[in-house]
C-alpha positions in Angstrom: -10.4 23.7 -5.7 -11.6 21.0 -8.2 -9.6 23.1 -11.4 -6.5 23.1 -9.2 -3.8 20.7 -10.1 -3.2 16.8 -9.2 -1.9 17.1 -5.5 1.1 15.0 -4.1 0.5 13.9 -0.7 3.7 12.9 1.0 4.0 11.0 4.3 5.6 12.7 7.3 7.1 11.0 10.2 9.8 13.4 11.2 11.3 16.8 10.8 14.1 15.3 7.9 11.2 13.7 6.2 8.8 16.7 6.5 11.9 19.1 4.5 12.5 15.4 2.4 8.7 16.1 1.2 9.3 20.0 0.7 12.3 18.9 -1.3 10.8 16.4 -3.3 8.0 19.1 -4.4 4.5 17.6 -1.8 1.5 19.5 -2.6 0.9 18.2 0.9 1.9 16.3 3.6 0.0 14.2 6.6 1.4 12.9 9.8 0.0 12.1 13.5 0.4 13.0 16.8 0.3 11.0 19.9 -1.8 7.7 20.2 -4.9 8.3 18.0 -3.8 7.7 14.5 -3.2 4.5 12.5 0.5 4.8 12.8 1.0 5.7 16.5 3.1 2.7 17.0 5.2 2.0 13.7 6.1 5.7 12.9 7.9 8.5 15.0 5.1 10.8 15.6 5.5 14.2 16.6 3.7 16.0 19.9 0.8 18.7 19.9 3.5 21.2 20.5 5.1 20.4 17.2 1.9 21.4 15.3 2.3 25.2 15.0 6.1 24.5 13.7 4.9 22.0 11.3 2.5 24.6 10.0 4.8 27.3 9.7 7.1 25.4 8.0 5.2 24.0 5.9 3.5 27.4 4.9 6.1 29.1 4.0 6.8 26.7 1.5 3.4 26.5 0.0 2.4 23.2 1.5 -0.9 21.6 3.4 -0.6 20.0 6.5 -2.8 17.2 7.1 -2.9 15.5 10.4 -4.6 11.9 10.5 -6.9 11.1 13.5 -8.0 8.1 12.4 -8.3 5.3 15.0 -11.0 3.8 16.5 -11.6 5.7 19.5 -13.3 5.4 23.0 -15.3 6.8 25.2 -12.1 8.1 27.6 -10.1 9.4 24.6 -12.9 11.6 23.5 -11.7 14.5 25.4 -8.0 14.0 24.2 -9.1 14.1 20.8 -11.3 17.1 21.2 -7.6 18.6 22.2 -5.8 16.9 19.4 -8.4 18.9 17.2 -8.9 21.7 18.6 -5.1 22.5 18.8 -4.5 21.2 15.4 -6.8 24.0 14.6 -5.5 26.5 16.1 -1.8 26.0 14.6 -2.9 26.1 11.7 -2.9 22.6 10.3 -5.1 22.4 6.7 -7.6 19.2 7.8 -7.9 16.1 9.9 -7.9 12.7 8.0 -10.5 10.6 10.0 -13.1 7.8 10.4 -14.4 7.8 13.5 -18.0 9.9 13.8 -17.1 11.6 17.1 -13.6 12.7 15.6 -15.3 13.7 12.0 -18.7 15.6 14.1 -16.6 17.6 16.4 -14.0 19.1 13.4 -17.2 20.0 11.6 -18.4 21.5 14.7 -15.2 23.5 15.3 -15.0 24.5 11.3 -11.9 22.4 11.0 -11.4 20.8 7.2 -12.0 16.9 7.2 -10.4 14.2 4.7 -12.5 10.7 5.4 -9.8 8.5 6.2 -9.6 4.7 4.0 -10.7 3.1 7.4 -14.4 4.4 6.3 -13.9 1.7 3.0 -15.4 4.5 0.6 -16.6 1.9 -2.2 -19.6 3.6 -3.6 -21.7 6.6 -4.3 -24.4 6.6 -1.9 -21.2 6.4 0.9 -19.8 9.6 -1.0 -22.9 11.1 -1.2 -23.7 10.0 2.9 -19.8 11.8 3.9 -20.1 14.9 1.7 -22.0 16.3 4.7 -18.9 15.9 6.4 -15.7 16.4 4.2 -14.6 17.9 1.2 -11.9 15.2 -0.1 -12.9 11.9 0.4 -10.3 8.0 0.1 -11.7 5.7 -2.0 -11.1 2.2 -0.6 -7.8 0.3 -1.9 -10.2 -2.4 -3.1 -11.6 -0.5 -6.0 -10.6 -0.8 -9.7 -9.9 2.4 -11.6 -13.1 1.9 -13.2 -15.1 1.9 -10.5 -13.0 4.8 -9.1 -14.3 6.5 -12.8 -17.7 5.8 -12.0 -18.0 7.5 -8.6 -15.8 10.3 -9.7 -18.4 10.9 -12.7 -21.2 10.7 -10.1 -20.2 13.5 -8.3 -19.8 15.9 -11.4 -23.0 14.4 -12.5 -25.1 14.8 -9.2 -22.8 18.0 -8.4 -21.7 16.3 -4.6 -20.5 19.2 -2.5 -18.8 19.5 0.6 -18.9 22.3 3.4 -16.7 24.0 1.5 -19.2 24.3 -1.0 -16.9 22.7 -3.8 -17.1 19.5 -5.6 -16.1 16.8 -3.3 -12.5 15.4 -4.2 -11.2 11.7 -5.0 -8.4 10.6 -2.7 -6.3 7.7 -3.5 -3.2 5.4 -2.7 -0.9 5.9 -4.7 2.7 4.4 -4.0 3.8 2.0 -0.8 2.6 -1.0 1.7 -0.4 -2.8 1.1 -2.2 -4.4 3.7 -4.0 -7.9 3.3 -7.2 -7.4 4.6 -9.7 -4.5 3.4 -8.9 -1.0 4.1 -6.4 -2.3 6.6 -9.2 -3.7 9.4 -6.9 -6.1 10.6 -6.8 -7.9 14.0 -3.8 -10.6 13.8 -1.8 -8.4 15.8 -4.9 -7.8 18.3 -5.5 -11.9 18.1 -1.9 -12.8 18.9 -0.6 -10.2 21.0 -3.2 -8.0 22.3 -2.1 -4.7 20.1 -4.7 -3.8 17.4 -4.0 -2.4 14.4 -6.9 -0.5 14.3 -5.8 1.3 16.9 -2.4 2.1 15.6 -0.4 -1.0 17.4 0.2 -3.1 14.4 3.0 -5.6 14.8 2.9 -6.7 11.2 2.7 -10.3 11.9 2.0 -10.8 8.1 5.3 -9.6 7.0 6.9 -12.9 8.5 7.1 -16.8 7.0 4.8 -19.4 8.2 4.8 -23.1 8.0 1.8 -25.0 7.5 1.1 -27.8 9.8 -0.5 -31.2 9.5 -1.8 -32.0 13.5 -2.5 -35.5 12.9 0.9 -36.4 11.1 3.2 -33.2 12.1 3.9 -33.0 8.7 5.1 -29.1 7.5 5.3 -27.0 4.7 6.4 -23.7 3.8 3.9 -23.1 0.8 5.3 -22.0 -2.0 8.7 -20.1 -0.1 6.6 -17.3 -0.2 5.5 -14.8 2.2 1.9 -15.4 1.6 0.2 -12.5 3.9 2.6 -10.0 2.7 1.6 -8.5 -0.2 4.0 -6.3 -2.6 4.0 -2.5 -2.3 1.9 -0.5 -4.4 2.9 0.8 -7.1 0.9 3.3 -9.6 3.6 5.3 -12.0 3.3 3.0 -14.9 -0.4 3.7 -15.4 -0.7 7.3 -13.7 -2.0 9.1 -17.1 -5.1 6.2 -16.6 -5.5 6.6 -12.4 -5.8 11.1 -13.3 -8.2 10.5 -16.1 -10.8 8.2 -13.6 -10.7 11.4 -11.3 -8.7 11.5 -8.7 -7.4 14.6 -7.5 -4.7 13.8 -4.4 -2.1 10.7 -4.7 -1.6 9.4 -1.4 1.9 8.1 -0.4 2.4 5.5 1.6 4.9 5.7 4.0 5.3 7.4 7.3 7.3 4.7 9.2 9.9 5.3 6.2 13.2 7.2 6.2 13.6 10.3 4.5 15.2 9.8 1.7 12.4 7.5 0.9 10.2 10.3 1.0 12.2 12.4 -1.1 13.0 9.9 -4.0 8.8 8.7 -4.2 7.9 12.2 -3.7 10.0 13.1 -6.6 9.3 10.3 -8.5 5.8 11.1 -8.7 5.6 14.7 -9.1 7.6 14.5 -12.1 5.1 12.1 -13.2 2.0 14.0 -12.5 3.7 16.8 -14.4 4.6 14.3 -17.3 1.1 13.8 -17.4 0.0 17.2 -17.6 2.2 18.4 -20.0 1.8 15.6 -22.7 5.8 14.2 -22.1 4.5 10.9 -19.8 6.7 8.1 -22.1 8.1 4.5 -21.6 11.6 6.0 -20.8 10.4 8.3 -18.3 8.4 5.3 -16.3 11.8 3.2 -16.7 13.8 5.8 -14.9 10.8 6.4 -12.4 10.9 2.8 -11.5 14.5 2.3 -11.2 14.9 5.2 -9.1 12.1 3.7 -7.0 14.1 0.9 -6.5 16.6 2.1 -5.1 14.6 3.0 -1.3 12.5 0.4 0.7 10.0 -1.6 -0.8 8.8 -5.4 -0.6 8.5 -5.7 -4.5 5.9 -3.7 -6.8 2.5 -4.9 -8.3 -0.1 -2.5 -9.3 -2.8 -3.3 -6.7 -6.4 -3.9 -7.6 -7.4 -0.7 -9.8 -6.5 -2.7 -13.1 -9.0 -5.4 -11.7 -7.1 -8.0 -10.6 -8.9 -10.0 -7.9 -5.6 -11.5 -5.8 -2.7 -10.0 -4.5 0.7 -10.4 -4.9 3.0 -11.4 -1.8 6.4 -10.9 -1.3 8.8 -13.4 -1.7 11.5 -12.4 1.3 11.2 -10.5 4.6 11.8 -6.7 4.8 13.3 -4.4 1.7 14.1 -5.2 -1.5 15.8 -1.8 -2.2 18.6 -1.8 -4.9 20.8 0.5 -2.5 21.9 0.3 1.0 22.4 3.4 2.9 25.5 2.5 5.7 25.6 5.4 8.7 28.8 6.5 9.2 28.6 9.6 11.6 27.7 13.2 12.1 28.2 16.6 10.5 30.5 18.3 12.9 30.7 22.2 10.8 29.8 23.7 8.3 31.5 26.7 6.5 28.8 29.2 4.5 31.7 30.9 2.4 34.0 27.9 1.0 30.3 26.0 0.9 32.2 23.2 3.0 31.2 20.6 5.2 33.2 19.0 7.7 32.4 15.6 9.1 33.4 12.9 12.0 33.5 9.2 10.7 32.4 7.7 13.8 32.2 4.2 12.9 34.6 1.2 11.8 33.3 1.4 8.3 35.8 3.8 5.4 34.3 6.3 3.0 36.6 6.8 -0.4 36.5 9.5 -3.2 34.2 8.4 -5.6 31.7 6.9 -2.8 28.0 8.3 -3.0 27.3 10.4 0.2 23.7 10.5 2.1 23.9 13.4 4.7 20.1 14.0 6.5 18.9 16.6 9.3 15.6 18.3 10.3 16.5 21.6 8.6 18.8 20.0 5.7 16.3 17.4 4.3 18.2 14.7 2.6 21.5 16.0 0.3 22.9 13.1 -1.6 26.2 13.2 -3.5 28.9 11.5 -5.3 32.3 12.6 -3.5 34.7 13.8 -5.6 37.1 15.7 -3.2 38.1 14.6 0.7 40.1 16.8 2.7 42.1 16.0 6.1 43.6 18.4 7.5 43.4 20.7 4.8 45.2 18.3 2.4 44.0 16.0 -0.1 43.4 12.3 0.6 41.4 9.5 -0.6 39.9 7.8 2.1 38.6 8.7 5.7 38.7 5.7 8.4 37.2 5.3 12.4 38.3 8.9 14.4 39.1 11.1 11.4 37.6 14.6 10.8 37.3 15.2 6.9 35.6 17.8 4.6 34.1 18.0 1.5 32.7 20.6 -0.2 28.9 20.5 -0.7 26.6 22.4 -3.0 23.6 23.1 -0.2 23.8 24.2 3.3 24.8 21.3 5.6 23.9 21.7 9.7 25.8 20.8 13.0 24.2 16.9 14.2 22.6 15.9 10.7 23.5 12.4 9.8 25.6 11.3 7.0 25.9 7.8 5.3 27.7 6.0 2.4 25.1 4.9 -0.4 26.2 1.0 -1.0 24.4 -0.7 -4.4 23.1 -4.3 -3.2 23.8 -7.4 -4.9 20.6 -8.9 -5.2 21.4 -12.5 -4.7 18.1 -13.7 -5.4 
């Protein structure tokens, strides 16, 4: 296990983003069910009855499945997680992120494979040594430097720390997406001001919006700075990846499961070919340049690189929501498609046009995300250049498109910022 390669861990919030991660070459991929995970609220989660599909699907493919159970939980959700693991189990599924003692004891107790989730703020050795009772791959805290990552990694080679497994207990760390301003994500604004916690999976991200600052006495306010100052930027790791692999770590995490699935596809991508650039001695300045710009182009709040090259205060985000250098603009649904010509055929259901020459999103649970520049459009079996509101078009498409999946037109944004 500790000789295998770096592993991609891709986030998972639906069936188009569990085939986006296949596509974009996960290693693994992690995902809840129900209430008892940190995303229960902000992502689509899927039900227990999805769990044996998941794992099929994502066996055949060669891929771990890793569901996170990693709330805070009480003494009348005990039995419910007992199911939620148990089942989980039984499907299949690879491990169970988690934090909470009763959720990481009873997977132990049922031999299920257990991941100590970032909510357990792994920040030195004696708590790696304390949870290697417990799990075999372990997340260091978002907190950390790279050097201290380096230090704790070295520990457990040097002290040979080994899970039930009986193998050298692995690194874990975020890689790529959100940031959250307080430590390991223990926040309670949302809990304070609405009565949803976070650390229960309710988070409202209150943070993400503009405050003023207000003077009581004189009513004086400010906006400091125009800036969105509990927001930080999303993480961002792919310019120094050859430095965050030689401190030890063993699975990138990807942020992400409230995302679309092209997002998944494109980091996914992004940093497997990375990883492999690493590996194989070709990880160069021009590579990182197209990483980034291709990173651009799906949501994110703005890069910095986090704390791991020790810097002690974040960076926020200076507008609300994505900063993404494309737009994708939903247009309608896949209607046919025709195995022998390799043709799709497609309803534009909305007021917007699509023209030869446009760039084409189309997305579905079994196709993934295909994206495409058009460079033929068909109606009615004859040539045109356009499609409007009503029509009924094809193209011809170089993968497999499904009845229901989703298409879009890609739109570049002008940032005018």
């Amino acid at each position: 296990m500790n000789d295998r390669k770096i592993e991609i861990m891709a986030p998972v919030g639906s069936y188009e983003s569990l085939m986006a991660a296949i596509q974009g070459g996960a290693d693994s991929v992690y995902f809840g069910v129900g209430n008892l995970n940190m995303r229960s609220r902000s992502a689509n989660n899927f039900d227990l009855d999805d769990l044996v599909k998941i794992a099929s699907i994502a066996r055949e493919h060669g891929v771990r499945t890793y569901l996170t159970v990693n709330t805070v939980i009480y003494n009348d959700e005990i039995e419910e997680m007992h199911k939620i693991v148990r089942t989980a189990k039984e499907a299949g599924i690879s491990a169970v992120i988690c934090a909470d003692m009763a959720v990481i004891t009873y997977a132990r107790s049922i031999d299920m494979e257990v991941h100590i989730s970032t909510q357990c703020n792994i920040s030195n050795v004696e708590a790696v040594r304390y949870f290697s009772q417990f799990a075999d791959v372990v997340v260091t805290a978002r907190e950390l430097s790279l050097k201290q990552v380096a230090e704790i990694s070295q520990f457990i080679k040097e002290n040979d720390i080994r899970g039930p497994k009986g193998n050298l207990v692995e690194i874990e760390m975020f890689a790529h997406g959100a940031l959250c301003m307080s430590i390991s994500g223990k926040c309670y604004l949302s809990l304070d001001n609405y009565n949803y916690s976070a650390n229960r999976g309710s988070c409202l991200q209150l943070c993400r919006r503009q405050y003023l600052v207000k003077d009581l006495e004189s009513d004086l306010e400010l906006v400091v700075d125009n800036k969105y100052i509990m927001s930080p930027k999303d993480l961002k790791t792919i310019d120094f990846l050859d430095k965050v692999i030689k401190a030890g770590v063993k699975v990138l995490k990807l942020e992400g499961r409230g995302r679309s699935a092209d997002y998944v596809k494109v980091v996914t991508q992004c940093y497997k070919e990375a990883v492999n650039s690493v590996m194989d001695g070709t990880y160069t300045k021009e590579k990182i340049a197209d990483w980034n710009e291709r990173l651009k182009t799906v949501f994110n709040r703005g890069f910095w690189d986090g704390y791991y090259l020790g810097r002690k205060l974040g960076e926020w985000s200076d507008r609300y929501g994505s900063q993404a250098s494309e737009n994708k603009v939903y247009l309608g649904k896949v209607t046919n498609y025709y195995n022998k010509p390799e043709v799709g055929e497609f309803k534009l259901e909305t007021a917007e046009t699509l023209n030869v020459g446009d760039r084409l999103m189309v997305t579905g649970q079994t196709t993934g995300v295909y994206t495409a520049t058009i460079e033929e459009m068909r109606l009615d079996l004859e040539p045109v250049q356009s499609a409007k509101q009503g029509d009924i078009f094809s193209i011809k498409t170089a993968t497999p498109l499904h009845r229901g999946d989703k298409f879009y037109r890609i739109d570049t944004v002008i940032d005018e910022f």
